[in-house]
C-alpha angles and dihedrals in degrees: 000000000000131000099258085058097046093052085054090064090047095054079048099056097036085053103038092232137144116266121207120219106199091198148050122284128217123189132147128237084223111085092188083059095043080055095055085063094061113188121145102274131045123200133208120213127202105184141138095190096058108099128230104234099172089108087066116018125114088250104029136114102322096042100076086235107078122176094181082228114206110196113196103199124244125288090017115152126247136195123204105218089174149005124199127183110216126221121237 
């Protein structure tokens, strides 16, 4: 995630506002999994609309890789409850 989208999250956040997400969302119910992925800014979702697709995802539960993937559909709304810089 760049810079510009994470700022997004950030305004969101500072003004307590929704926040649209166009596409489509992937994230994992496994925070040891979300971690293999690395990147510079980790998100924690509390959500009851996302959908477990690890019974038919391409690495879900029979293929010995599963990622337990969680998709959140296009243009779903999102609140930032917090936002917390980590330190190198």
């Amino acid at each position: 995630m760049g810079l510009p989208e994470l700022q997004n999250y950030i305004d969101a956040f500072e003004k307590n506002s929704i926040l649209v997400e166009h596409s489509f969302v992937s994230t994992s119910a496994s925070y040891s999994i979300a971690n293999m992925f690395g990147g510079n800014c980790k998100f924690e979702m509390i959500s009851r609309s996302g959908k477990a697709i690890e019974s038919y995802a391409k690495y879900g539960i029979g293929s010995g890789q599963n990622e337990y993937e969680v998709l959140f559909r296009p243009n779903r709304k999102f609140r930032v409850l917090e936002v917390t810089k980590m330190t190198d």
